[in-house]
N, C-alpha and C positions, 0 to 999 in steps of 0.2 A: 833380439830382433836383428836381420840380417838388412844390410844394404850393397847395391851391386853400385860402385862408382861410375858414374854414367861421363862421359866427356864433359856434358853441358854442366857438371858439378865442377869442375876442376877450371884452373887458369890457363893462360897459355904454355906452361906449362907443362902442363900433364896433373898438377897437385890439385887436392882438391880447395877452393876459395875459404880462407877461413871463417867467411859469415855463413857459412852452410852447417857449420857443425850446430849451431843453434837449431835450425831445421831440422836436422837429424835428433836434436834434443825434443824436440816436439814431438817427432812422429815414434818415438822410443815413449814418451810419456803417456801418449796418447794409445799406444798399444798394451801397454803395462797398465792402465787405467783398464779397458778391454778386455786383458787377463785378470781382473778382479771383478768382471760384472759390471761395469761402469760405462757406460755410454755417454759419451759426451754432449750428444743429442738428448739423447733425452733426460737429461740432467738439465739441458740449457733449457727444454720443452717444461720440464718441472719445476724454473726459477733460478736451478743453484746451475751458479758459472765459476769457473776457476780463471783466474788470468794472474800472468806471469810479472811479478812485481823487481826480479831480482834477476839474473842469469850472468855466469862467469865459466869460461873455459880455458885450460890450459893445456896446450898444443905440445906435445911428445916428439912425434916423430909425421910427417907427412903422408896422409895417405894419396893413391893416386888411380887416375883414371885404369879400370879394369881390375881393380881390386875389389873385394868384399866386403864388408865391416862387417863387424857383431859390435850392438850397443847391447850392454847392459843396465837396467835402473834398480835403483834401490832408494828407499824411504831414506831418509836423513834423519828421523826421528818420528815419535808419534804425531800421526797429524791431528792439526787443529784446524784454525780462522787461517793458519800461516801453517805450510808443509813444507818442508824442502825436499826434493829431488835429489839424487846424486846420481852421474854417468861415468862409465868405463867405457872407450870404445877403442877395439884391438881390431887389429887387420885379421881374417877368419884362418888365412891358411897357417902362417906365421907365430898366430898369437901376440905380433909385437903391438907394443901398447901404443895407440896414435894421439888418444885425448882423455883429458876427464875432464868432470866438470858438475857446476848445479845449477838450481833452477830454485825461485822461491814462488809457489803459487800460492794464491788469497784467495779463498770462498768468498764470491760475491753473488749479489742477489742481481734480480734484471736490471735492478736502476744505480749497478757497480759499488752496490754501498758493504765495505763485506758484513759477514752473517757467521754467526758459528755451523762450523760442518755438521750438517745433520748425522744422529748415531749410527744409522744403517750406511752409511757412504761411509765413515769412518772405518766403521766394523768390516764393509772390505776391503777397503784400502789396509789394514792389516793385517787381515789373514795370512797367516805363511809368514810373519815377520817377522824378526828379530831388534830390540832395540836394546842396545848398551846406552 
């Protein structure tokens, strides 16, 4: 997924604020859910909710207003009740690495209590995967 660094993302500066990379972690997860069929809506519309129990980033190099990114997402392992996330995120022209990071999301139900991930959400959440 590509992001165009906007001013309003960045300090004064010019860098971009480091509570953004989380955001940036979201909307990377949320499009990489998208690219397996997953609708987040209507996943919430059908009961099952994921929310975010865990999240850690570790800052490279800075990126900065007018630049690109590319996030990349990757499984952490096979998911379950508990999935982790993993992100790469590189400046697009450059390739230099800015941040990585994860994210630990929990299957829960409407009333936050979690629930084992149903098989057919599991089953895309791995298609294409690789797990060591």
């Amino acid at each position: 997924m590509e992001i165009k660094i906007y001013y309003q993302d960045t300090d004064c500066g010019g860098v971009v604020y480091y509570a953004n990379y989380l955001t940036y972690f979201e909307r990377a997860r949320t499009e990489w859910m998208e690219s397996k069929g997953l609708s987040i809506k209507n996943l919430s519309e059908e009961g099952t909710l994921f929310v975010i129990s865990h999240a850690e980033a570790d800052y490279k190099s800075p990126a900065r207003y007018g630049e690109t990114i590319i996030i990349d997402v990757e499984p952490g392992g096979e998911p379950g009740i508990r999935t982790d996330l993993k992100y790469i995120i590189k400046e697009k022209i450059s390739g230099r690495l800015l941040a990585t990071g994860k994210t630990t999301m929990v299957c829960v139900d409407k009333n936050m209590r979690p629930k084992k991930m149903p098989p057919e959400i599991k089953e895309k959440m791995c298609a294409g995967e690789t797990f060591v």
